[in-house]
PLY file of the C-alpha trace (Angstrom):
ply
format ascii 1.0
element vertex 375
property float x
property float y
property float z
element edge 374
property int vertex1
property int vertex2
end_header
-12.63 4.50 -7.92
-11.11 1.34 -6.83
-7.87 0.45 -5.07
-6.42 -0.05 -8.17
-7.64 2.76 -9.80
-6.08 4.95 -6.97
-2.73 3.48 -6.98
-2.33 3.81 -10.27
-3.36 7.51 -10.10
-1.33 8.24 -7.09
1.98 6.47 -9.17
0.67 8.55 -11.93
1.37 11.71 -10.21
4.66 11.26 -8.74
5.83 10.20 -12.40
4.58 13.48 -13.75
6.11 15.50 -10.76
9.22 13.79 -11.47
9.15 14.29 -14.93
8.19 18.28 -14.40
11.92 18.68 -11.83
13.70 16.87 -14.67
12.52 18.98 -17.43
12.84 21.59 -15.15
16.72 21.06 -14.90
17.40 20.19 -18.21
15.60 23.93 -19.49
17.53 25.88 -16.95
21.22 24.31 -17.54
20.78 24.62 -21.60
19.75 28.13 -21.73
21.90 28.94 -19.33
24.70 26.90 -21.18
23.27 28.98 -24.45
23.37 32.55 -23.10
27.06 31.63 -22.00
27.97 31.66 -25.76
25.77 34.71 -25.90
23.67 33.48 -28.24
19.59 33.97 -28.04
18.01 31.23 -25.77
14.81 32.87 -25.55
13.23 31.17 -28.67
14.65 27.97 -26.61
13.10 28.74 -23.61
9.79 29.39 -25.10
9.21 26.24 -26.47
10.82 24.36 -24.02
7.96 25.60 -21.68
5.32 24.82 -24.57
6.45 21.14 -24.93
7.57 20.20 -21.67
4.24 21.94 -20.04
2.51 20.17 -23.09
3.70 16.56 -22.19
3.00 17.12 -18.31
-0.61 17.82 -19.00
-0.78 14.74 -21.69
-3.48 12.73 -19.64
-5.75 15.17 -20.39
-6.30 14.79 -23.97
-3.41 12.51 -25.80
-4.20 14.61 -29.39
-3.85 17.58 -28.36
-1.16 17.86 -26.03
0.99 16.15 -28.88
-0.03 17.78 -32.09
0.83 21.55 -29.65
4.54 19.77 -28.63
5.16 18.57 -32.75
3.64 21.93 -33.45
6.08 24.41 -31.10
8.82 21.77 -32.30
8.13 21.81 -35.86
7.77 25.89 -35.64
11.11 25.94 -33.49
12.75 24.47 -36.24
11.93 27.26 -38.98
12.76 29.95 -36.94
16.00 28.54 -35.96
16.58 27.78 -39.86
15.58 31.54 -40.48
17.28 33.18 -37.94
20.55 31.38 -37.78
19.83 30.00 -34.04
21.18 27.26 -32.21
19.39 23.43 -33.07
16.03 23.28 -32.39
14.17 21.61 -31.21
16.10 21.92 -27.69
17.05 19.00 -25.23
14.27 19.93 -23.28
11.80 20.14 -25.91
13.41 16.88 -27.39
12.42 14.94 -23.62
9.97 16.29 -23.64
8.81 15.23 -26.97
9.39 11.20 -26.61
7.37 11.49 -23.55
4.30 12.69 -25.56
4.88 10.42 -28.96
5.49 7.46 -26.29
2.52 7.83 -24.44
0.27 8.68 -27.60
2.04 5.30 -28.96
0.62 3.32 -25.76
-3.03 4.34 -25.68
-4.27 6.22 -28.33
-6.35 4.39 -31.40
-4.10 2.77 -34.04
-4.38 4.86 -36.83
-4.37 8.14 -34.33
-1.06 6.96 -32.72
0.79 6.43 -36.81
-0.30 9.64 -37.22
1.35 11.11 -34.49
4.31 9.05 -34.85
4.88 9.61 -38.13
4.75 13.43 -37.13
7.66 13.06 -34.69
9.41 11.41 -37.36
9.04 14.59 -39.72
10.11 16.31 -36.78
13.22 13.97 -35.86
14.25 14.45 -39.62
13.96 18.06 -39.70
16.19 18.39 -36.77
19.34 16.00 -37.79
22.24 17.96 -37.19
25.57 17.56 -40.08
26.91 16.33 -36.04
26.81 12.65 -36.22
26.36 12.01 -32.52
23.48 14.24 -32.37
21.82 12.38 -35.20
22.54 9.33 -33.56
21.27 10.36 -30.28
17.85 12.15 -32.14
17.55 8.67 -33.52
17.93 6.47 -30.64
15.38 8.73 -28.82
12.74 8.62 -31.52
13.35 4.64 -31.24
13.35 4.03 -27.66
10.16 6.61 -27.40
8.32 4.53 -30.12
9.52 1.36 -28.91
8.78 2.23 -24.72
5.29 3.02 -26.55
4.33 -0.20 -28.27
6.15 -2.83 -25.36
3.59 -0.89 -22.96
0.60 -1.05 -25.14
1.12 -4.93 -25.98
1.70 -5.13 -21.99
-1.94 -3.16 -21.35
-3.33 -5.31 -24.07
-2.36 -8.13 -22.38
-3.50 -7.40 -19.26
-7.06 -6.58 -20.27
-7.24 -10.06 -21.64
-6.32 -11.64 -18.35
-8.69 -9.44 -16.57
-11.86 -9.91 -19.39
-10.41 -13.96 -19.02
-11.01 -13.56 -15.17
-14.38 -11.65 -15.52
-15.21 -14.14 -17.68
-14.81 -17.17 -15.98
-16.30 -15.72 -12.78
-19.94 -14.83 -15.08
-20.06 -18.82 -16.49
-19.31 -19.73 -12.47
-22.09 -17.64 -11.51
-23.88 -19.07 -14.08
-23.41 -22.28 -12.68
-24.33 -21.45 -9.39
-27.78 -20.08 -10.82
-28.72 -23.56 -12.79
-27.78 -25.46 -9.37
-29.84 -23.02 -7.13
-32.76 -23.09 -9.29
-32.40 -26.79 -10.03
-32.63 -27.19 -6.33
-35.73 -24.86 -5.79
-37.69 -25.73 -8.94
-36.97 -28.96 -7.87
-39.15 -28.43 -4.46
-41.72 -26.46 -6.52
-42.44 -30.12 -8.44
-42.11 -32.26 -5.31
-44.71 -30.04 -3.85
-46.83 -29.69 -6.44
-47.06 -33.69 -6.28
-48.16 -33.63 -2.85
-50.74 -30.92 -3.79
-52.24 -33.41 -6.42
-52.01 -36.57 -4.03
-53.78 -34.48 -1.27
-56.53 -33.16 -3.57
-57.22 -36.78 -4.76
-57.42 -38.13 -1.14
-59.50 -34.56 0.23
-56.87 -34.27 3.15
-56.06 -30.95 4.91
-52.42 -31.20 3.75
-53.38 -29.56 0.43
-52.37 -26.06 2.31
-49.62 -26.75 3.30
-48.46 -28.40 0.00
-49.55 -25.23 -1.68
-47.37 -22.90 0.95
-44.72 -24.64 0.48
-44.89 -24.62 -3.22
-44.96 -20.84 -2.83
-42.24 -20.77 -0.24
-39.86 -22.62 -3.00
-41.33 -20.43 -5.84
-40.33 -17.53 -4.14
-36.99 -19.07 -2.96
-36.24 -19.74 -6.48
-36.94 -16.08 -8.02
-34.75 -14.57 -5.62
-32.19 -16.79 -6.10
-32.20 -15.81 -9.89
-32.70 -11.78 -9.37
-29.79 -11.87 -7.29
-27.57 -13.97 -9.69
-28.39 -12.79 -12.94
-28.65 -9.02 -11.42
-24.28 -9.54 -11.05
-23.88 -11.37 -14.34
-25.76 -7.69 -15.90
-23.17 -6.07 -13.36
-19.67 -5.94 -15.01
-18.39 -6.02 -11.74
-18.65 -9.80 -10.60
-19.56 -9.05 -7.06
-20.20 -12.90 -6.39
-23.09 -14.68 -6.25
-24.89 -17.76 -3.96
-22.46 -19.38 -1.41
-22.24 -20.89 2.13
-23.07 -18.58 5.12
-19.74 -17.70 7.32
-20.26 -21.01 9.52
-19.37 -23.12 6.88
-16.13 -22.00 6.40
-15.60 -24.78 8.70
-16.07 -27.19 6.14
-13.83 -25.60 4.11
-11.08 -25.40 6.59
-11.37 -29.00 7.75
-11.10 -30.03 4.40
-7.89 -28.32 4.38
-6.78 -29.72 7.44
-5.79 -33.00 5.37
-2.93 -31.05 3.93
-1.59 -28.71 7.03
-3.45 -30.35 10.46
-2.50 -27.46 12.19
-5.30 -25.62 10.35
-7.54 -23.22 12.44
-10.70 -21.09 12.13
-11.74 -18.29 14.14
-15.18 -16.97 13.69
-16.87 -13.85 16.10
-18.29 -14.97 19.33
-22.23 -15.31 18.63
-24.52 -15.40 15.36
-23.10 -14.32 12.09
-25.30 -10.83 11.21
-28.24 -11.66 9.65
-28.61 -9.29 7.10
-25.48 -10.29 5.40
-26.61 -10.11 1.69
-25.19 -13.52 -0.40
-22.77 -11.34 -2.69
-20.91 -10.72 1.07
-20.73 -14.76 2.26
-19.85 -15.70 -1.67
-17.15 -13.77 -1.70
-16.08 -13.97 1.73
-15.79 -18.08 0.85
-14.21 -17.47 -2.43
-11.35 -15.38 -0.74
-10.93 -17.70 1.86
-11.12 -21.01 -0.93
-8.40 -19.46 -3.23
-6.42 -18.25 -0.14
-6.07 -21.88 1.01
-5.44 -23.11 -2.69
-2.42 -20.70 -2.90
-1.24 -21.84 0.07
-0.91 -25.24 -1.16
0.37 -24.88 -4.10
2.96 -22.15 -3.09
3.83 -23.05 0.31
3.55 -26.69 0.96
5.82 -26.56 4.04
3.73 -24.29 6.16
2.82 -25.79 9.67
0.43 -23.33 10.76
-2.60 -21.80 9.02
-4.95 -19.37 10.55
-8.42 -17.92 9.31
-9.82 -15.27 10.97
-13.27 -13.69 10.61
-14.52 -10.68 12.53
-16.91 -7.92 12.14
-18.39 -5.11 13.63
-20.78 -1.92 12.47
-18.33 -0.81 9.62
-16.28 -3.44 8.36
-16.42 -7.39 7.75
-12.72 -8.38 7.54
-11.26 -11.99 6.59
-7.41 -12.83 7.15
-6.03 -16.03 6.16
-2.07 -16.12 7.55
0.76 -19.31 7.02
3.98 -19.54 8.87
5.73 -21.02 5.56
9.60 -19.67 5.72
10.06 -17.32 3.09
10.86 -18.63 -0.59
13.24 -17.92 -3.33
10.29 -16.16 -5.44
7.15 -13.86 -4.38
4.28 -15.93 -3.81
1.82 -14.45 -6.53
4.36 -14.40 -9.64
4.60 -11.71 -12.12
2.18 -9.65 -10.43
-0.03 -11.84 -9.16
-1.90 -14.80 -10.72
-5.83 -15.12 -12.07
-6.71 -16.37 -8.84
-5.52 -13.33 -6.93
-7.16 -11.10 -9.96
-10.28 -12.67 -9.18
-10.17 -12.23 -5.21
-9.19 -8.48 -5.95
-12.26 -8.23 -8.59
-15.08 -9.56 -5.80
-13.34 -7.75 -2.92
-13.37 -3.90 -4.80
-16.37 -4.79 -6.82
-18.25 -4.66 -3.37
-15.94 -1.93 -2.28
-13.82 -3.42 -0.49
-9.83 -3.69 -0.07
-7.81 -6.81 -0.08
-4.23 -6.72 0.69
-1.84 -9.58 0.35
1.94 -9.77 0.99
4.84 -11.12 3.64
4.01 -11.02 6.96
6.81 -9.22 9.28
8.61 -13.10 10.95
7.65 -15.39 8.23
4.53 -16.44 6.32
1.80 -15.01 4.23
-1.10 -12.89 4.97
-4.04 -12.30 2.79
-6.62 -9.56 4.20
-9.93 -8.46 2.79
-11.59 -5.97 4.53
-15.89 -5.60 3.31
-18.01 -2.32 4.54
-20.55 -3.45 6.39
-23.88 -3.94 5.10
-26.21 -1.06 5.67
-23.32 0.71 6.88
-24.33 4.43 7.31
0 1
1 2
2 3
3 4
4 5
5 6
6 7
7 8
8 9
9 10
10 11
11 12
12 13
13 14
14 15
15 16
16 17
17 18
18 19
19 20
20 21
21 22
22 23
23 24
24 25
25 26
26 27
27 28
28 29
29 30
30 31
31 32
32 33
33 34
34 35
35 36
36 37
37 38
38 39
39 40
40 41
41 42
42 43
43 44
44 45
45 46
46 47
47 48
48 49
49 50
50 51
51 52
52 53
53 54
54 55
55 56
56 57
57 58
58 59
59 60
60 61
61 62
62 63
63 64
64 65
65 66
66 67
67 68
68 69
69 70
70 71
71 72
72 73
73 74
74 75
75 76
76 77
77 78
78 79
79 80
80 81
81 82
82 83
83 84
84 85
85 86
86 87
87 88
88 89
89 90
90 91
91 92
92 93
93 94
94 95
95 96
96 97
97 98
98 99
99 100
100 101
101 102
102 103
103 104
104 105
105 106
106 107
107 108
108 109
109 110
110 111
111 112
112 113
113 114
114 115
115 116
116 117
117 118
118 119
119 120
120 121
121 122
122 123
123 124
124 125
125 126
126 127
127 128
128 129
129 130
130 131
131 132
132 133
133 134
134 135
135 136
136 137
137 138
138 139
139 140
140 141
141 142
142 143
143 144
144 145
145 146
146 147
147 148
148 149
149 150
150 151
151 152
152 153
153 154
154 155
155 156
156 157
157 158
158 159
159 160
160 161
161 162
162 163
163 164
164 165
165 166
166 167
167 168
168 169
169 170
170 171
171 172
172 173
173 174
174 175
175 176
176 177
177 178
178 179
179 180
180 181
181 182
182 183
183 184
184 185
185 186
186 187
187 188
188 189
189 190
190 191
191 192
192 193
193 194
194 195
195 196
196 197
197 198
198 199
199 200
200 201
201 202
202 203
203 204
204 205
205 206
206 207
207 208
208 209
209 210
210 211
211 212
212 213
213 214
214 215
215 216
216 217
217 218
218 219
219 220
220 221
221 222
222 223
223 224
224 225
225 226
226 227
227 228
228 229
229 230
230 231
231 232
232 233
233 234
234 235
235 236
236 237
237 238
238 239
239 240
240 241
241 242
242 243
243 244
244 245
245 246
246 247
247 248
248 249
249 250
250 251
251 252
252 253
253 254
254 255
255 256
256 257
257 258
258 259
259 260
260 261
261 262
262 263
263 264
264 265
265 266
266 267
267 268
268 269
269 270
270 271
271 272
272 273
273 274
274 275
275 276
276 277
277 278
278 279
279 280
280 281
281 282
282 283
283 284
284 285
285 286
286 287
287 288
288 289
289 290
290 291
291 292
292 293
293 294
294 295
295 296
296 297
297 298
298 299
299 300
300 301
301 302
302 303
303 304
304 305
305 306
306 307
307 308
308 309
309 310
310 311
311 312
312 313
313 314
314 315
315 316
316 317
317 318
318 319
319 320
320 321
321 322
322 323
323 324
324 325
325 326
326 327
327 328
328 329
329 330
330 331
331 332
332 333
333 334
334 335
335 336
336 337
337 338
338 339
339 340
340 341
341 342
342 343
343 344
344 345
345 346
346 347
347 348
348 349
349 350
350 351
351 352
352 353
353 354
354 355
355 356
356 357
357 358
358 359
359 360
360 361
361 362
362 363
363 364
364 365
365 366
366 367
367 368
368 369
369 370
370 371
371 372
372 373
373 374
């Protein structure tokens, strides 16, 4: 599970505990409020706890949890009719009810979520009251929960396009990178294989060598491949070929024309050799569309500062501006492609990249890599 992924079930938690005190409440002050008039709320109760429990366990299969809430609801509603009891469904019930059509609305298949719709509806309809503002409020409850439903699902539907947009741009730049790297290689195979033929003509010793080093760029060239095409088959977009760590200093100097005050920190001694290319690509790429965003999004920073270090667990990158703070956040809406596709590279390799306001002023972005061959 990625960072994402964790967030989003940690937020998913504290929205169902949330929802479980409020339901909660709203079950204990009705029947309370209906055993005042000393009327029965135990047929209240009852369902109350069958739809509310219903809609807090609604991750766990959308169908079901909804067709048992319209079921208790729909049931609720004859034996109130038969018995001469107080409106059912109940306030609690009715909560408890939007939350389930709502959320069936947002994920479930199309024809799935009409159904289920449609069934809260029939519910809704069998549970006007000859009250106008209880109608209205039944009605404006069935709207908003349908509603709440479809603005989230055109929202997640949205999203996974900018995401599969991302994923796909990142496999046709990978794809890129594996023309020029072969180009370049396959390129040395022929060279070499000219030589070979020149020295066999003339019966020189240099035919071995010509022949070792058309192996040598052979080989060179079918790696280069395996590892490429072995991420495009990998969903993931880990990364692909790129410049080991020490060229980061072309990248920064480059940047230097736009902030001179540009510096790059790299650890004292040889980067580790066994640093596969997946881990330099997307070290560069983080560090490339770091610098990018800063000049586009903070043109009036003085100071910019990369930072590489690493040790036995972790290779970490920072890249931190002292640009004053601006009206607006500096990834928009949620953050742009370009910090969608640092975030995909960083977690596809399991790592963690955090961006945001640094305490005084400025921007830091910080991806943190396990190390390779970590234990």
């Amino acid at each position: 599970m990625n960072l994402l992924d964790r967030l989003a079930a940690w937020r998913g938690t504290v929205a169902n505990a949330a929802l479980a005190v409020v339901f909660a409440m709203v079950l204990a002050v009705e029947d309370y409020n209906i055993a005042v008039f000393h009327q029965n709320w135990l047929v209240d109760c009852v369902v109350g706890l069958v739809v509310c429990t219903a809609a807090l366990l609604r991750a766990r299969s959308r169908v079901w949890t909804a067709a048992v809430g319209l079921a208790a609801s729909g049931a609720s509603e004859l034996v109130a009719g038969l018995w001469q009891l107080r409106g059912q469904p109940g306030i609690a019930a009715s909560l408890a009810l939007f939350v389930l059509v709502g959320s069936a609305v947002r994920v479930l298949p199309v024809r799935r979520a009409v159904v289920i719709a449609a069934g809260g509806v029939a519910v809704a309809a069998g549970a006007m009251s000859s009250h106008p503002a209880v109608s209205n409020a039944l009605g404006l409850g069935w709207g908003a929960a349908i509603g709440i439903g479809l603005s989230l699902r055109i929202l997640d539907a949205r999203r996974r396009a900018v995401i599969e947009a991302v994923r796909r741009g990142e496999r046709l730049e990978l794809a890129r990178e594996l023309h020029d790297s072969a180009a370049h290689h396959i390129t040395g195979v022929v060279l070499q294989a000219q030589g070979a033929r020149i020295a066999a003509r003339k019966n020189t010793g240099t035919l071995d060598a010509a022949l070792e080093g058309i192996e040598s760029a052979g080989t060179d060239a079918l790696a280069s491949m395996r590892q490429v095409i072995g991420l495009l088959r990998n969903g993931d977009d880990a990364g692909g070929l790129a410049p080991a760590p020490e060229q980061l200093t072309d990248l920064v100097d480059r940047f230097a024309a736009h902030v001179p005050a540009a510096r790059l920190h790299l650890p004292d001694g040889p980067p580790d050799p066994i640093w596969p290319p997946e881990v330099t690509t997307t070290i560069y790429r983080v560090v490339s569309e770091a610098l990018i965003n800063i000049k586009r999004h903070a043109a009036d920073a003085r100071q910019v500062t990369v930072t590489l270090t690493h040790d036995q667990r972790a290779i970490t990158v920072e890249i931190t501006d002292d640009a004053p703070p601006a009206g607006s956040a500096r990834f928009p809406q949620g953050g742009g492609c370009g910090l969608l596709g640092m975030r995909e590279r960083v977690e596809s390799l399991g790592g963690t990249l955090v961006t945001g306001p640094r305490p005084d002023a400025g921007w830091s972005v910080l991806a943190t890599l396990p190390a390779p061959g970590r234990p």
